[in-house]
Steps between C-alpha positions, in 0.01 A plus 500: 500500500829395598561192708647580861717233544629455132837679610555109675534326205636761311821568778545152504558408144667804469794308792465190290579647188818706670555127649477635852246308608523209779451169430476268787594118542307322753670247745307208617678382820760758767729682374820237513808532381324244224188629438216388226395809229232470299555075474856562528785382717763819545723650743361826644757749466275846571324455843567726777514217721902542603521203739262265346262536847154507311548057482699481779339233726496699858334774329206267341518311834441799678224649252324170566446468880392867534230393234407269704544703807369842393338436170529648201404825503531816790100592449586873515770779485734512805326831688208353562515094514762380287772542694625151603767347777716369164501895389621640793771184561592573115559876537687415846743274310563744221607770721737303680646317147566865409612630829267839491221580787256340328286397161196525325375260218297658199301257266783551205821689427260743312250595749784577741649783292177592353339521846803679709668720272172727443503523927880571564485799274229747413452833403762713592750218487714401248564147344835410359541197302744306277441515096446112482296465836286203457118569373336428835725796673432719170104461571528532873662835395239624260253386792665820716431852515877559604740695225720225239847468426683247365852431486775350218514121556678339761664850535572669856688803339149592340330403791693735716446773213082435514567524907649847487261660251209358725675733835462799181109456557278775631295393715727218656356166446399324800638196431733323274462142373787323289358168337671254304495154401809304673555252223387607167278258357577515132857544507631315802649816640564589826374852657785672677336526835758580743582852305089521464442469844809756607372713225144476696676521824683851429149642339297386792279296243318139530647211318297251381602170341349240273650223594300212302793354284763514768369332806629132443749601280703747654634557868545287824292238392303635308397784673487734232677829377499665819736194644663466206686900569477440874240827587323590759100603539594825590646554105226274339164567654279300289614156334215366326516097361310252347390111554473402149852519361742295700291436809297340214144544639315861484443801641671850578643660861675747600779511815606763694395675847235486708347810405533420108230147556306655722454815244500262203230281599265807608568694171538256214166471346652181274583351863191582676247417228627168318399162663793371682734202412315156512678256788712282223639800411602703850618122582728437207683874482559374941670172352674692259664668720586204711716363178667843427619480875614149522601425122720749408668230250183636270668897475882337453333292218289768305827719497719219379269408235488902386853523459548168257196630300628873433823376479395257181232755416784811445772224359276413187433882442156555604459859633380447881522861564608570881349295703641452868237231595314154395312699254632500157406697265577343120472854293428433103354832415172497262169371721435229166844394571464414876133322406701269280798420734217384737342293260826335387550436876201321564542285223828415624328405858597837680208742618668881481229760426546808299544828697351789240369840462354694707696264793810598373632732201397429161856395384585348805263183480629191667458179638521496896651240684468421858697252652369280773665264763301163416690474163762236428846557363353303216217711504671833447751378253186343296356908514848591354512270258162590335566871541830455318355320214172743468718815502715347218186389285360828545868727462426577815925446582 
């Protein structure tokens, strides 16, 4: 008889052999600009942590006292008794950091869109989403009963083609959600939102943005993609976030009206059934906050170090594809290729992971970088220096 579970073993040697699988390096110790690997003293050059918050002092402070103040842990999920004074103060300052009605915070980035996608559109709906939408929005789409359509790239032409064919449909769809990412994750690209959102606006559809790699990055300090092209709530309805990127903490929200919170938080089964966010938590993503509005120098610096790094980065002829953010993407090509780039990396003192298939195409592997505010000048020019030098070893440029 055959065993069960032997497809496990068998699908994972089958990624190793292809060289697809994952590999993981441990850090012992935050994630610093100078972090220690595996033993090893190198400068992180992957984390999503933009501004370098997830060490910065007010957040730990802050983490700290509500430890002491709260404890460590909620005891339940927020409908029944884990909804705490530091939840309701956090979602309070999140609506009014992104100027919309009001907020709701989700226990990650994924349960967000996997929890309120499924309840904005259902059957007789239909959901249309960018090509390269991020996996979370992809499985918060599968999660739906509504109708799929997906749209060229970063493309409002084809969006507004998709729109029309959707008014063709017999019977007329209820409703009409547009989703994409706002900066996309692998490439460093920016969404074109203001023509998505008038595109939404003329088809009387929902727009719904996943903001997690632009808030702290792009906008009035920070404030995200929906600053950044100066819209209103009335042409971007839902504008969903994250705390674990450049807030550098954890958790997922979403910002909007009124009526969107109170409907997310009595619909979203990932909301209403997951144990809420321990006190240290709530408390830090509040402090980080506090820094984004009073330390704006952190923003100004993460975009100054982004344009010396391309800059150096296109110069010695790597292809960085077309990034328009602190993401950048170092394209080689062949997955094996990317793996030993990393490697070459590390043992140059520079922690830059591989990015492979099924992440990205298979002959599109790469290394992504993320740049992040807490580095030196001599920090960034020691990352340049070892990239040069690997890329020559391995004929990279």
């Amino acid at each position: 008889m055959r065993d069960p579970v032997s497809f496990l073993e068998e699908e994972y040697q089958a990624l190793v052999r292809a060289d697809l699988d994952w590999k993981m390096r441990v850090l012992s110790g935050p994630s610093a600009p100078w972090c220690s690997v595996e033993g090893q003293k190198v400068l992180m050059f992957c984390s999503n942590n933009y501004l370098g918050l997830s060490n910065h002092p007010r957040l730990k402070e802050a983490a700290a006292e509500a430890a002491r103040t709260h404890g460590v842990g909620s005891g339940s999920v927020r409908p029944i008794a884990g909804t705490m004074d530091l939840h309701l103060e956090l979602e309070r300052r999140l609506a009014k950091f992104k100027h919309a009605e009001a907020s709701l915070v989700y226990q990650t980035g994924f349960a967000t869109n996997a929890g309120l996608i499924p309840q904005l559109a259902g059957e007789g709906d239909i959901i249309v989403s960018d090509e390269l939408n991020h996996g979370s929005i992809i499985d918060g789409v599968r999660l739906s009963k509504a109708d799929k359509a997906v749209y060229k790239h970063g493309d409002a032409a084809d969006l507004e083609r998709v729109l029309n064919a959707t008014e063709e449909h017999r019977p007329s769809y209820r409703r009409i959600l547009i989703i994409t990412d706002g900066v996309f994750s692998m490439d460093g690209d920016i969404a074109p939102l203001k023509q998505i959102a008038l595109a939404g606006k003329s088809h009387g559809a929902m727009v719904y943005v996943d903001d997690a790699h632009g808030e702290g990055v792009l906008g009035e300090g920070g404030r995200g993609i929906v600053s950044h092209f100066g819209l209103t709530r009335d042409l971007v309805q839902v504008e969903m976030g994250t705390f674990s990127k450049a807030f550098g903490v954890v958790g997922g929200h979403v910002s909007g009206s009124r009526a969107l919170v109170d409907f997310s938080y009595n619909k979203s089964r990932t909301w209403l059934l997951s144990g809420s966010h321990p006190p240290p938590v709530a408390a830090a993503c509040l402090a980080a906050i506090d820094v984004l509005e009073k330390e704006p120098e952190h923003v100004r610096r993460l975009w100054d170090l982004t344009k010396r790094f391309k800059k150096a980065m296109a110069d010695a002829g790597f292809d960085i594809g077309h990034s328009e953010t602190p993401i950048t993407p170092i394209i080689v090509g062949e997955s094996k290729k990317a793996k030993e780039l990393s490697q070459r990396l590390f043992e140059l003192k520079v922690f830059a992971l591989p990015i492979v298939f099924p992440m990205v195409a298979k002959d599109k592997a790469r290394i992504r970088t993320i740049m992040n505010a807490a580095l030196s000048d001599e920090d960034v020019q020691f990352a340049i220096d070892a990239f040069v030098k690997a890329g020559r070893e391995l004929k990279i440029v």
